[in-house]
N, C-alpha and C positions, 0 to 999 in steps of 0.2 A: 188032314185036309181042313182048313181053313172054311166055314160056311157060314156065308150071311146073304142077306137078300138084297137085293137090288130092289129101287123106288117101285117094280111094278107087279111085288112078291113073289118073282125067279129069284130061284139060289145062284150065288154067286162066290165063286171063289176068288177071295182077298191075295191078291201078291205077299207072301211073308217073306222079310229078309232071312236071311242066312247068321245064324246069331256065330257060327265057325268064321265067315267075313266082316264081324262086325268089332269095334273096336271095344276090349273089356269095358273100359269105362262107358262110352256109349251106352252099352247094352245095360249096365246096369243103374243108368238115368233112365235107363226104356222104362227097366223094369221097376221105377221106384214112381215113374211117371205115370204107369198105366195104372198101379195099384192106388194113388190118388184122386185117380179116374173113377174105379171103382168104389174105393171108399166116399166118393161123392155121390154118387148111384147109390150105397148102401143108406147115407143121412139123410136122401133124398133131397139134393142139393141141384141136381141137375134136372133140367130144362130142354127134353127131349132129347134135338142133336145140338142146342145152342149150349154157346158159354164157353169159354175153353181155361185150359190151364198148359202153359209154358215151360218147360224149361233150356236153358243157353247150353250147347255143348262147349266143352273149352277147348279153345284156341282165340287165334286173331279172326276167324274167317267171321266170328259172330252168330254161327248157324242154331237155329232153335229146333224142339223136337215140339211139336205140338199134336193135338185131335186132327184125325181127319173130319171135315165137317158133311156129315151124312151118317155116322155110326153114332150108336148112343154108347152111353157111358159103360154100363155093363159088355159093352162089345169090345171096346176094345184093350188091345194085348199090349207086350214090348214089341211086337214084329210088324203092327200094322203104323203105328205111332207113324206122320209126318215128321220129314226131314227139314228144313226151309231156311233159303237164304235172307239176308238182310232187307231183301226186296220182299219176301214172301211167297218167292218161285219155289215150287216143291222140288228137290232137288233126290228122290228117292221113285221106284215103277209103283204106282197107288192109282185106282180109278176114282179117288180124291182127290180135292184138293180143301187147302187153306180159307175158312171163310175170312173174306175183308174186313166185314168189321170185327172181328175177333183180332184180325192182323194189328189193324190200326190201332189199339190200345197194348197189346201185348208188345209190339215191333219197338215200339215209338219208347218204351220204359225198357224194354231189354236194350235200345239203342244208345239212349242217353244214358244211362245207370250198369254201366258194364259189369259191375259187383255183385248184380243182383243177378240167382243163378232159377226164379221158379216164379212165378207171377201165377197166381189163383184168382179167376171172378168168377162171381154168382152171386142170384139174385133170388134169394127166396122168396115165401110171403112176409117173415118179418123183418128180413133183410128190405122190403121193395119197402115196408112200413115205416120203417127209421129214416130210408132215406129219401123219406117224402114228409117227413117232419121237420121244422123250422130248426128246430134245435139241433139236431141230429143226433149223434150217441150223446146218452146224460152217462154222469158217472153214478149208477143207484147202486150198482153190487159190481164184485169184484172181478167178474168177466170182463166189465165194460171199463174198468181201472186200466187194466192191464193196458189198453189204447190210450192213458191220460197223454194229450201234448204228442201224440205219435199221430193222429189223424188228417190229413187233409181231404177237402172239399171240390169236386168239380162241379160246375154246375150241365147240365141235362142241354145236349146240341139235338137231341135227336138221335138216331140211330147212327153209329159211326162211320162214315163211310169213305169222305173225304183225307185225306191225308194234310189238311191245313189245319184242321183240330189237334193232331198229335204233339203240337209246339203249346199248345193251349193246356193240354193234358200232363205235360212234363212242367210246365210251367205250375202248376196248381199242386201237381207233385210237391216239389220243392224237395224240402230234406226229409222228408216225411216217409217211413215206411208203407204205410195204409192210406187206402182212399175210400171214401163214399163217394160216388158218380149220385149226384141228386138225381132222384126219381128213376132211379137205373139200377144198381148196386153195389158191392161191395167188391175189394179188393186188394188182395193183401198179397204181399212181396217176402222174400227171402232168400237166405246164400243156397238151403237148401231145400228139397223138397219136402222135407222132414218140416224144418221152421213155418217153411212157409203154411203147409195145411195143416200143421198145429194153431197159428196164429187165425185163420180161418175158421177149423172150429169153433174157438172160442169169440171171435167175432160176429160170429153167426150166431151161437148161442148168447152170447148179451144184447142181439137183437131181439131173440124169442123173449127175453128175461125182460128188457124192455118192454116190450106190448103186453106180457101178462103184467107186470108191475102197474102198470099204466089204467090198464084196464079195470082195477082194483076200485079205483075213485077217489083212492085214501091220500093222505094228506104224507107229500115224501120227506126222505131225510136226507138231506145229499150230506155227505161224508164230509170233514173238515178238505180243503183243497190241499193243503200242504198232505193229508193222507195217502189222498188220489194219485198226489204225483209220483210218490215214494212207490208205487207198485209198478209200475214198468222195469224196474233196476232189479227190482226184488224180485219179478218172476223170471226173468232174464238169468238173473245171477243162478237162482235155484238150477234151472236147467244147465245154465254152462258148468256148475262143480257136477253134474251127472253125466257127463258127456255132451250135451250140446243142446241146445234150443230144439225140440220133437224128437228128438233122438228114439227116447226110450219108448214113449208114446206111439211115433210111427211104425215102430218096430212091431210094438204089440200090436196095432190096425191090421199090417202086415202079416203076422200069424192069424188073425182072423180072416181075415182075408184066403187064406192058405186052407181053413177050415172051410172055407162057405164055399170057394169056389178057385184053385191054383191055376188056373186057366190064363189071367192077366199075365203070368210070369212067360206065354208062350211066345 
């Protein structure tokens, strides 16, 4: 049995799917989805029940799996994960649903960029720090390389809610894998969910790296530019001759994960 609480701390028992009527492949984006769920719960990434992370089931239909918005991170499994159409109608039995503005930036990029198979946001404290800085990511160390020329900029509407921002938002996009949402946070894209919360960790961590750098006083040394750019290919490359961009990484979270608590695979 399935137990979590309802808003007025009565237990409540979760609808789980049927993983015997669920489609192999589905089920095991459930399961590669929920565990990034919870590895963002373990870095302390997540933001009560806000923030979500994505990913697109394949076909033409377009359909995403996404958080229910009400359960926090360590809650949830492969079985409770939202269903949801192109509109954002949950399309699975959940006494959840889809928040909007979580819709509105995840909808709007899995809409336009059909390639892209996992979209990750979160906004920590030095995540919120960087992208409340003029400058935004500097390139000081090799975390923050890794994004050279990969970055684009949104600027801050307020809380997302409206669906006229989503053209504004793909438009700022561009060709760009990753975004900083000024004064909001971080966001980072890829084919899988492996890539993508690889490229988030270390996004997240060249923010932390940034604010202690910073906070030093000392006088910096930015890297030759022709250096900076040369590290995007170079970490890329490293991970594709291993199997693939997070591959081997994800995998390991995943065994941890397995240690600390195998529940998200339910």
């Amino acid at each position: 049995m399935n137990m979590r609480f309802d808003p007025m701390g009565a237990a409540l028992d979760l609808p789980r799917l049927d993983r015997e009527k669920v489609d192999p492949v589905e089920w095991d984006l459930r399961v590669q989805l929920a565990a990034a769920f919870r590895l963002a719960h373990h870095f302390h990434w997540d933001l009560l029940t806000y923030n979500f992370i994505s990913v697109r089931l394949p076909g033409p239909e377009g359909h995403l799996l996404i958080n229910p918005f009400g359960l926090s991170y360590d809650e949830i499994c492969a079985s409770n994960l939202l269903k949801i159409d192109t509109e954002g109608n949950n399309l699975i039995d959940s006494p959840f649903q889809v928040s909007r503005a979580g819709f509105i930036i995840h909808g709007a990029v899995h809409e336009a960029k059909p390639e892209i198979g996992c979209i990750m946001h979160v906004h920590t404290p030095a995540a919120s720090a960087v992208c409340a800085m003029e400058d935004g990511l500097l390139p000081l160390e090799q975390e923050a390389m890794v994004f050279t020329d990969k970055i684009a900029y949104h600027g801050h509407e307020g809380i997302p809610l409206g669906t006229d921002e989503r053209k504004r938002i793909i438009a700022s996009l561009g060709d760009k894998q990753f975004m900083i949402l000024r004064n909001h946070g971080l966001v980072t894209t890829g084919k899988t969910v492996a890539e993508t919360f690889l490229f988030m960790y270390f996004l997240e961590l060249a923010c932390r790296n940034q604010v202690a750098i910073l906070s030093t006083g000392q006088k910096l040394r930015i890297p030759p530019a022709e250096v900076a750019k040369a590290v995007p290919a170079q970490f890329v490359a490293h991970d594709e001759a291993l199997g693939g961009v997070g591959v081997l990484q994800f995998a390991a979270m995943m065994r941890r994960l397995d240690r600390i608590d195998p529940s998200y695979r339910l």
